[in-house]
C-alpha positions in Angstrom: 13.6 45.4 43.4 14.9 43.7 46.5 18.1 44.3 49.0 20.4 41.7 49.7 23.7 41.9 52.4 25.8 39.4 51.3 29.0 38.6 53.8 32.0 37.9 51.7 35.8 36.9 53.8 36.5 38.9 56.7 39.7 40.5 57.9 41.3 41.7 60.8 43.8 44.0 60.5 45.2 46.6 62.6 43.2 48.9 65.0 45.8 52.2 64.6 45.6 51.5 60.9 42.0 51.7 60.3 41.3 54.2 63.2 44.3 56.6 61.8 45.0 59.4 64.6 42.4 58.3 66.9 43.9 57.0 69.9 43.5 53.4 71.1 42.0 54.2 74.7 39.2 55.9 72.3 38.6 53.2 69.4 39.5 50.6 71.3 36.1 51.1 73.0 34.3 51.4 69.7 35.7 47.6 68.7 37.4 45.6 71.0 41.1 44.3 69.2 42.8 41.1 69.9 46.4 40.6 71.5 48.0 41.6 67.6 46.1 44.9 68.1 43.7 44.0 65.4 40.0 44.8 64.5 37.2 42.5 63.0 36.6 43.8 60.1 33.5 42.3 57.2 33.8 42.5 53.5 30.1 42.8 53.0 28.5 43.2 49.5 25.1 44.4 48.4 23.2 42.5 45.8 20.2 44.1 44.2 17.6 41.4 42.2 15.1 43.1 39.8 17.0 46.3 38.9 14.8 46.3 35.2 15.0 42.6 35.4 18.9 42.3 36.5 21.0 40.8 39.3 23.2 43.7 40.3 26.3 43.1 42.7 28.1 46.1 44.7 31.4 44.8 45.1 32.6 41.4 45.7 35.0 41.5 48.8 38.6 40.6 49.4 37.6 37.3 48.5 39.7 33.8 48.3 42.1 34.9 46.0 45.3 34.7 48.2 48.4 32.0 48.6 48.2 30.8 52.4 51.1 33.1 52.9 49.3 35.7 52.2 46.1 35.3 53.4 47.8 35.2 56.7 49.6 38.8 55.8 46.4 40.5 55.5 44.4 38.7 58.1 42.1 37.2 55.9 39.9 34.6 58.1 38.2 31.9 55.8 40.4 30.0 53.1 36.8 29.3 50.9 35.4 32.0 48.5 32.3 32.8 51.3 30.9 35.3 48.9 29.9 31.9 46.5 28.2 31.0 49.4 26.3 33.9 50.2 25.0 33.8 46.6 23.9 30.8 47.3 21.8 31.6 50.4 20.2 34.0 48.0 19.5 31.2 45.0 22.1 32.9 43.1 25.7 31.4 41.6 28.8 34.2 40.4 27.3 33.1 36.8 23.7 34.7 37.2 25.0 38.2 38.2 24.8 40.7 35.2 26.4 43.6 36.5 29.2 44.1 39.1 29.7 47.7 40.3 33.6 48.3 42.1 33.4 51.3 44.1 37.3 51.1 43.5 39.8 48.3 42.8 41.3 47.7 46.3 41.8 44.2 47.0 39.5 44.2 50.2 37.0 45.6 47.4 37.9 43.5 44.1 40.0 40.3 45.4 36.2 38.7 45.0 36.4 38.6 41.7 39.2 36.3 41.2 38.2 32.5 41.8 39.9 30.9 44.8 43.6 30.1 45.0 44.8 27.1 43.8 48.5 25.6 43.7 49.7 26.2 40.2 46.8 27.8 38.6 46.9 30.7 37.4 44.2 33.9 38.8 40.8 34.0 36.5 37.6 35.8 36.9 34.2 35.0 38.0 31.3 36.5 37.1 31.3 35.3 33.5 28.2 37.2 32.0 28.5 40.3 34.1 29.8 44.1 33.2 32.4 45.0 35.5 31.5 49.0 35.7 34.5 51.3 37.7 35.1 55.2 37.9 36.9 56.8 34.8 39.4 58.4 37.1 40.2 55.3 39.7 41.0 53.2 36.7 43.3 55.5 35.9 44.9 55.2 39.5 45.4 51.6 39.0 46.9 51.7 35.6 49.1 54.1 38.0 48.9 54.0 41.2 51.1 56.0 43.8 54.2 54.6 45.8 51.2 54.8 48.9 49.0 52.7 47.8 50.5 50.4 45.1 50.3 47.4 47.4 46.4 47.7 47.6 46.5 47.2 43.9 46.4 43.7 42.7 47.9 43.6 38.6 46.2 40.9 38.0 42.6 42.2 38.4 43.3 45.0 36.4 44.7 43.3 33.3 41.7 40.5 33.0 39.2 43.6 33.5 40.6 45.0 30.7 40.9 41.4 28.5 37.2 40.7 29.4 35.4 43.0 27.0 33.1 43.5 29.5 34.7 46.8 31.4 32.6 50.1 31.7 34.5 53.0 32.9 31.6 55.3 34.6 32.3 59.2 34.0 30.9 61.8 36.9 27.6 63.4 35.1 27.0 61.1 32.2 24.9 57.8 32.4 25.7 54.3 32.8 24.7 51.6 31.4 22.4 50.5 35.0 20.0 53.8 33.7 18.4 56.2 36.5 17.7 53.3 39.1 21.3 53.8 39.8 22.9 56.8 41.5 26.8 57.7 41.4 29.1 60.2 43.4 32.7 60.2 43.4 35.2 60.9 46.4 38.5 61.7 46.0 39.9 61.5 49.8 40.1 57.7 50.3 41.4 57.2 46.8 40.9 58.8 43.4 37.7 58.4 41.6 36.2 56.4 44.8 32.8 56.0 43.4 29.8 55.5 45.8 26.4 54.3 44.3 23.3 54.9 45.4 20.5 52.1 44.7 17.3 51.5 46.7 17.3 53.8 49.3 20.9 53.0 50.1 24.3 54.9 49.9 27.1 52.1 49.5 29.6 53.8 51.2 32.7 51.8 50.6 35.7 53.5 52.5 34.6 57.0 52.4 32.9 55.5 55.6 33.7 52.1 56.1 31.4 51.6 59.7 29.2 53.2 62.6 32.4 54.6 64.2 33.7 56.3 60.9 30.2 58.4 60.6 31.6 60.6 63.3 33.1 63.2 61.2 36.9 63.1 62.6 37.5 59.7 62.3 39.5 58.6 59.0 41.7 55.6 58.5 45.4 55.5 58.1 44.9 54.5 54.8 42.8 57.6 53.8 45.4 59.5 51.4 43.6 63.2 51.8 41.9 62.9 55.2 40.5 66.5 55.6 39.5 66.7 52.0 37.4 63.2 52.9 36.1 64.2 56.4 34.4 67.6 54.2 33.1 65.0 51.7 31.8 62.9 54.5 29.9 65.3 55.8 28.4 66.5 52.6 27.3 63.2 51.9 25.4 62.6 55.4 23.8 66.0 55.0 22.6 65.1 51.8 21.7 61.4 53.0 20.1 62.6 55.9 17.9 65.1 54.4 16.4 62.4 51.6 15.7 59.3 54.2 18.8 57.5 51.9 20.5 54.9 54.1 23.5 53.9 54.7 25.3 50.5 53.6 28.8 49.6 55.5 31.0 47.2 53.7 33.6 46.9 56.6 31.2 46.9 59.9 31.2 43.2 61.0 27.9 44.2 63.4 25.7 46.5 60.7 24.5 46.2 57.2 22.5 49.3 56.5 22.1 52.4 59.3 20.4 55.3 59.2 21.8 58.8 59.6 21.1 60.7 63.0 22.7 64.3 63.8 22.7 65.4 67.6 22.2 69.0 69.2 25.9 69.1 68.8 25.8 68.3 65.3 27.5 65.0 66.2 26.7 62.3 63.5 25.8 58.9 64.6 24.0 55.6 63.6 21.1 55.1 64.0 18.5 52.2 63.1 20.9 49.2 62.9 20.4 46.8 61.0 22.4 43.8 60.9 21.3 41.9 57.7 19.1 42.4 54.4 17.6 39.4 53.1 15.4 40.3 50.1 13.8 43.4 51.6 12.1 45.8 49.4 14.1 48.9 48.3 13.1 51.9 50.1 12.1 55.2 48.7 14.1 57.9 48.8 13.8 62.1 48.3 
């Protein structure tokens, strides 16, 4: 089995936003913003080859699915789908990956999945072969989201999910269809039914942890709709990452792939062990 970080289209968006009630004198020195007061921010995927013979993608990124107009609304960078490209780095296309695994269906996390924009066309999936596997309860969110976060919801994802025939809706405690060589814990402080995987030593951690600066256990983003119920499940899940040598994978860090846990004489959580890119690395073992 072999790791992969794949970069998909970055973003920047705004610094208060992502660094909720931390002040800008403070995260300003974590990540340096531009004169719009916004952040770099990657859309990084994991890829797994050889999971029992299977291409396995975490994620697929904000992606290329936006009008101009809106591409510029959400700071999106590239106007090409740079995850295809990062497959390809890897000698893989969108048509050889049999399983895509969406910690949740924000478009930052799911816009990947929709082939570019184009003028007049209408949106379509990629990944033609793959099961699309998402938490029970999150799907549930986006057949329903709340007034909050509505506008992270994309419609259009949802509904060709559900017309693909290929959707699995994964339930906490009961197997999926990846078998044991794939781990799954839900959150429920970024979103409902956040689901975090565990595969190869890693912990994707989506947005329950999005970077280095969110390990330290006060920092949440403004988007975060229960921010002390997911600052007690963040520290849960570094205790328990910590104590089995599991690593940690950053979707949003535009410095650091994978990181490993540290704890200080303060009990300050930190980074440690950056590194900046996977390319085919064995999986690590893990407790």
């Amino acid at each position: 089995m072999k790791l992969w970080s794949l970069i998909g289209n970055s973003q920047r968006l705004d610094g208060g936003a992502m660094f909720g009630n931390a002040p800008r004198a403070m995260w300003s020195r974590w990540i340096e913003p531009d004169e719009q007061n916004r952040i770099p921010l990657a859309c990084r995927c994991l890829l797994v080859t050889g999971l029992d013979g299977r291409n396995v993608l975490f994620e697929t990124g904000i992606g290329a699915f936006f009008d101009p107009a809106m591409r510029e609304r959400y700071g999106v960078v590239e106007d090409r789908h740079v995850l295809l490209d990062s497959l390809a780095e890897a000698g893989l296309g969108h048509e050889d990956i049999d399983a895509v695994v969406l910690s949740h269906l924000h478009f930052d996390h799911a816009g990947g999945l929709l082939a570019p924009w184009a003028e007049g066309e209408p949106a379509r999936l990629l990944f033609p072969k793959a099961r699309f596997l998402v938490g029970a309860a999150h799907w549930a969110r986006a057949h329903d989201p709340h007034p909050r976060d509505r506008a992270s919801f994309v419609p259009e994802i949802v509904r060709l999910l559900e017309e693909s025939g290929r959707l699995e809706l994964v339930e906490e405690g009961k197997p999926s269809s990846l078998g044991d060589a794939v781990r799954f814990e839900f959150s429920e402080g970024h979103t409902p039914g956040l689901m975090l995987a565990e595969v190869g030593g890693v912990a994707f951690c989506a947005d329950l942890i999005p970077g280095r600066a969110w390990v330290h256990l006060p920092v949440t983003m403004g988007y975060d709709r229960w921010p002390e119920k997911l600052i007690d499940e963040k520290k849960a899940f570094l205790d328990d990452k910590m104590a089995r040598g599991v690593r940690l994978f950053f979707t949003h860090d535009h410095g650091c792939a994978v990181a490993s846990v540290a704890r200080d004489d303060k009990g300050r959580y930190s980074a440690a062990d950056i590194l900046e890119r996977l390319a085919g690395v064995d999986a690590w073992a893990a407790a």
